[in-house]
Structures are given as structure tokens and as C-alpha cells.
C-alpha positions as CSV (number, residue, x, y, z in Angstrom):
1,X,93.7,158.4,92.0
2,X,91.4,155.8,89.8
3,X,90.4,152.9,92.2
4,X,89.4,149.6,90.9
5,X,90.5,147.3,88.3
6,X,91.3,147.8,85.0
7,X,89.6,146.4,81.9
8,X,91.9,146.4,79.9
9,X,95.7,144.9,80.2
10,X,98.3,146.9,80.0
11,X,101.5,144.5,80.0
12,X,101.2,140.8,79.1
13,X,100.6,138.1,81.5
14,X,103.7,136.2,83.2
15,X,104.1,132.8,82.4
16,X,103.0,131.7,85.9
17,X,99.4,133.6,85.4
18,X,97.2,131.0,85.0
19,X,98.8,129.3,88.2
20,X,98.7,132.1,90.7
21,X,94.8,132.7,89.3
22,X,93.7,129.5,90.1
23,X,95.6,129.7,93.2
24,X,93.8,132.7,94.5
25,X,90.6,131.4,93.2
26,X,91.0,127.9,95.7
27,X,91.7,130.3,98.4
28,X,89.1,132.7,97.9
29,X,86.2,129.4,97.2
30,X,87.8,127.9,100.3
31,X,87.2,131.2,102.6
32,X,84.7,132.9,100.9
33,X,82.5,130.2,99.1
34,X,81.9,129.7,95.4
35,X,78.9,131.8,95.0
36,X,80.2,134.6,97.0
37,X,83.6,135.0,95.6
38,X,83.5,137.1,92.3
39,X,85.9,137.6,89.5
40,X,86.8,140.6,90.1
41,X,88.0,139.6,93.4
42,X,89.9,136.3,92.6
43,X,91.6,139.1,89.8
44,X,92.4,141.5,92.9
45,X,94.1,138.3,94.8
46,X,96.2,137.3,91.9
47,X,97.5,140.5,91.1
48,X,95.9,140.6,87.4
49,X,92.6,142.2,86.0
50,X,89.7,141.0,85.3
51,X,90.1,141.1,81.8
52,X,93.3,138.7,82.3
53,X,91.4,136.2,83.9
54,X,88.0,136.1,81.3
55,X,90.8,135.8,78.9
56,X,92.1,132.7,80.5
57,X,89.2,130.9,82.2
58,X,86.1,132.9,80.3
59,X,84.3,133.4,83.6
60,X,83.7,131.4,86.9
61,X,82.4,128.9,86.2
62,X,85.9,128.2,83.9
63,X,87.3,129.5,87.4
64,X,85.9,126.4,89.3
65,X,87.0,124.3,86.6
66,X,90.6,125.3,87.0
67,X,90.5,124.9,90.2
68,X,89.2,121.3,90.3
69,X,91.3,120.6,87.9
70,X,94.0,121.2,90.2
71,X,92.7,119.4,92.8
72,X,92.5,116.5,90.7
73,X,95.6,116.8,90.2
74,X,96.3,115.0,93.4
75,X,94.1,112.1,92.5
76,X,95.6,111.1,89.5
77,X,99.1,111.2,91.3
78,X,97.5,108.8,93.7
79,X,96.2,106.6,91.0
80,X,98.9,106.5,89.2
81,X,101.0,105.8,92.4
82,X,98.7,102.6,93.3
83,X,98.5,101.3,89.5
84,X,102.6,101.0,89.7
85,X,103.7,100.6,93.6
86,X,105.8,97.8,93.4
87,X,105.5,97.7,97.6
88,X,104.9,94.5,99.3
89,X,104.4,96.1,103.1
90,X,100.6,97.2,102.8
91,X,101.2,100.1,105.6
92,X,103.4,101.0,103.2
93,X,101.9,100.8,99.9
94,X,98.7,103.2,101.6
95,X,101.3,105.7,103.1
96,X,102.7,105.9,99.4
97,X,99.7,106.1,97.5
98,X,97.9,108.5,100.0
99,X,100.5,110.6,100.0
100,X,99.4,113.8,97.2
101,X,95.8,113.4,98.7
102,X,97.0,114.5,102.3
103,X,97.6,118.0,100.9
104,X,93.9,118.2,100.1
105,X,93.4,118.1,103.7
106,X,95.1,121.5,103.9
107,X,92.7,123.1,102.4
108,X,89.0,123.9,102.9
109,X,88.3,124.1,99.3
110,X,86.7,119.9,99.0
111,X,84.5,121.5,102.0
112,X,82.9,123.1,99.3
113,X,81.6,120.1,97.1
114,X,78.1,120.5,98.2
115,X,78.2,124.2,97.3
116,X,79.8,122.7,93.8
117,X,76.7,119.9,93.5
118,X,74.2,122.8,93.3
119,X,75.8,125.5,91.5
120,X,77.7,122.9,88.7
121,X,76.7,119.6,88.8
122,X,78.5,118.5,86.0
123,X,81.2,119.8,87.1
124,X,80.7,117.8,90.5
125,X,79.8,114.6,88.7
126,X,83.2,114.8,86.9
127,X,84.9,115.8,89.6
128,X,83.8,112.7,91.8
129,X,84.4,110.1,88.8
130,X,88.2,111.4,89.3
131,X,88.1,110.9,93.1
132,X,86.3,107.0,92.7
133,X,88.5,106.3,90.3
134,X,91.4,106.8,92.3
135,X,90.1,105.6,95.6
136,X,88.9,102.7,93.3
137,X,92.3,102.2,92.1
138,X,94.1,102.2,95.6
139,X,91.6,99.6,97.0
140,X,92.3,97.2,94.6
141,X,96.0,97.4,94.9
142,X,95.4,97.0,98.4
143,X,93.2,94.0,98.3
144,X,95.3,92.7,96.1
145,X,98.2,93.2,97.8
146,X,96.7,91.7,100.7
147,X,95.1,89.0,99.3
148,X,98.7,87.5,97.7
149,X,100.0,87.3,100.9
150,X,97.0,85.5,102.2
151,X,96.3,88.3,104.4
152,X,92.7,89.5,102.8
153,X,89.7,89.1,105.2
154,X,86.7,87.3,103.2
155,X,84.7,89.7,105.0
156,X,83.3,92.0,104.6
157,X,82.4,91.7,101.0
158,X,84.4,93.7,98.5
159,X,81.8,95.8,97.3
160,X,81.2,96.5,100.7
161,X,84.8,97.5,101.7
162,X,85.2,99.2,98.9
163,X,82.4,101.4,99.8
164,X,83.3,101.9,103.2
165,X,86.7,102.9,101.9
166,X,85.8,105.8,99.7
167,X,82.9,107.0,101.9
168,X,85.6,107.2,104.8
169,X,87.5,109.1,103.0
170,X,85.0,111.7,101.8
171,X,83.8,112.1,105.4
172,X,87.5,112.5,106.7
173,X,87.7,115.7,104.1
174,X,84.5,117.1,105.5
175,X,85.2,120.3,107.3
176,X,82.5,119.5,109.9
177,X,83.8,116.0,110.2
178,X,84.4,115.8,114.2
179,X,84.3,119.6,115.0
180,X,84.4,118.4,118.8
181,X,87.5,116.6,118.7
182,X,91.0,119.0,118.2
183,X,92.7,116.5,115.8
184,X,94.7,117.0,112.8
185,X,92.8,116.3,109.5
186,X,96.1,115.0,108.0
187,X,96.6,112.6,111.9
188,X,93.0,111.5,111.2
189,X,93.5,110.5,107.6
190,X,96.1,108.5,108.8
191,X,94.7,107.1,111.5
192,X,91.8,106.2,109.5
193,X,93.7,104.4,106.7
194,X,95.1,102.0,109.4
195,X,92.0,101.8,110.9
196,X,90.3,100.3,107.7
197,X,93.6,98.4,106.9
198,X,93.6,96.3,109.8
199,X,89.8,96.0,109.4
200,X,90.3,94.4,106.2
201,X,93.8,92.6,106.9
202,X,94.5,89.4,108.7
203,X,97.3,90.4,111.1
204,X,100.3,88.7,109.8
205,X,101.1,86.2,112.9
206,X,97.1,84.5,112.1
207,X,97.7,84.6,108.3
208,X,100.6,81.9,108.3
């Protein structure tokens, strides 16, 4: 009985390929690591053969792309979703506009953006521009939100918060972030964002 996977196809993909690829590529990055997970195995996972997915992707590194692709995905939800929130309650607004990056901390896979850096830095660069420019985008909804109500601290800065905001963020999706303490990633995102809320916000009862 042959073992192994084919090299050739021998019925045409399903429409839903490409998904289930990357989907078993994030998984296999995620557990495994980039530079230890080959194609042949991400093929294996997805139920295709290798052929299938050089076809689709041309090799890993088209692999990785996918699957940051896909991640950023979430980011421009979340851009998007500050850019139009009509929401005056700033709780709110964050819980709205946060809400498509929560899944990322479900999976292991942005505990492997250091990996990423070294094996395909472009890749990383573009990758982060996505995630700034979302976390960019959210901040100044919510300063701006804040700051029409009179509710907007003067300090600190807004350089300053602004880079407190998106660093917090990237440490909260570390997967060594707080390895002592049993808490939720998705409770500690939350608790985070009102953390840095209220560190920026004037409580309403002082800002009337």
C-alpha cells in the first residue's frame, strides 16, 4: 500500500481549498513553528497534496503569507469598525471595535511574530503596518470620542498614549505574557482596554 503524498492531483480542488490550507497552515505554525512545519505536512492537515498547495501558495513562504493575511483580516475589521462607530459610550465604542481582534487571542499563531521577523521580514514589516494602523485607527476614535465629551486627560501626551496603547496590546498577545498568572488572554485584553481607558479618561462625574 503506497504511503505518502501524491505529486500529482488526481481530482480538482474544492472550492473551500485555499481556506482549509491556510487553516491548517495557522495551526501547524502556531504548534509546530514556522521553520519546522513543512509543506508537505500543512498538505497532510488539509487533506490535499503537496502539489495542490505549490499550486496555490507556490511554497511557504506564500504559506505564511496566507496565513497573515488572514490574520489581518481581523485588523481591518477593527479599523474599519473604529473609522465608522457611530457610539458615544467609550466602553462601548472599545468593546465594538476590539471585538475581531479577541479571536487572535485564540490562537498561538501572533506568538510567532519573532520567528516571522527573522525568517521574513518583509513580511513582518507588512504585517505590523496592518496592526499600527488599526490600533492607530482605534486610538484616535477613542481620543476623539473622549475628547468631545470633555472627557480626554491632557496627560499623558498623545504620542505617548498612543504608544502605550499599541505596545499593550502587542504584549497582551504575547504567549509568555504573564505565564504565572491562570488568566484568560481574551479576560486580560479586556481588562486591559479598561485599564488604559480610564487611564486616559476623566471619569464622567469630574468632567462636568
Amino acid at each position: 500500500m503506497p504511503t505518502g503524498l501524491p505529486l500529482t492531483d488526481e481530482t480538482p480542488p474544492s472550492p473551500d481549498t485555499r481556506s482549509r490550507v491556510v487553516a491548517a497552515a495557522m495551526e501547524l505554525f502556531a504548534v509546530r513553528g514556522i521553520r519546522s512545519t513543512r509543506v508537505e505536512e500543512v498538505a497532510r492537515e488539509a487533506g490535499v497534496t503537496r502539489m495542490t498547495v505549490h499550486r496555490h501558495f507556490g511554497g511557504k513562504e506564500g504559506l505564511v503569507q496566507a496565513v497573515l493575511e488572514r490574520l489581518g483580516e481581523a485588523f481591518h475589521e477593527a479599523s474599519a469598525r473604529a473609522r465608522t462607530s457611530g457610539e458615544n459610550d467609550p466602553e462601548t465604542y472599545l468593546a465594538q471595535a476590539f471585538q475581531p481582534l479577541l479571536a487572535l487571542n485564540r490562537t498561538s499563531m501572533v506568538g510567532r511574530l519573532g520567528e516571522l521577523r527573522v525568517l521574513y521580514p518583509k513580511l513582518h514589516s507588512e504585517y505590523q503596518a496592518v496592526r499600527r494602523q488599526a490600533l492607530g485607527d482605534i486610538w484616535d476614535g477613542l481620543t476623539h470620542l473622549l475628547d468631545k465629551q470633555g472627557m480626554l486627560r491632557q496627560n499623558p501626551r498623545p504620542e505617548v498614549g498612543r504608544a502605550l496603547f499599541q505596545e499593550s496590546f502587542a504584549s497582551a498577545q504575547r504567549p509568555e505574557g504573564m505565564p504565572e498568572l491562570a488568566v484568560p488572554r481574551e479576560e486580560l485584553m479586556r481588562s486591559l482596554l479598561r485599564m488604559l481607558l480610564y487611564g486616559i479618561a476623566i471619569p464622567p462625574e469630574q468632567g462636568r
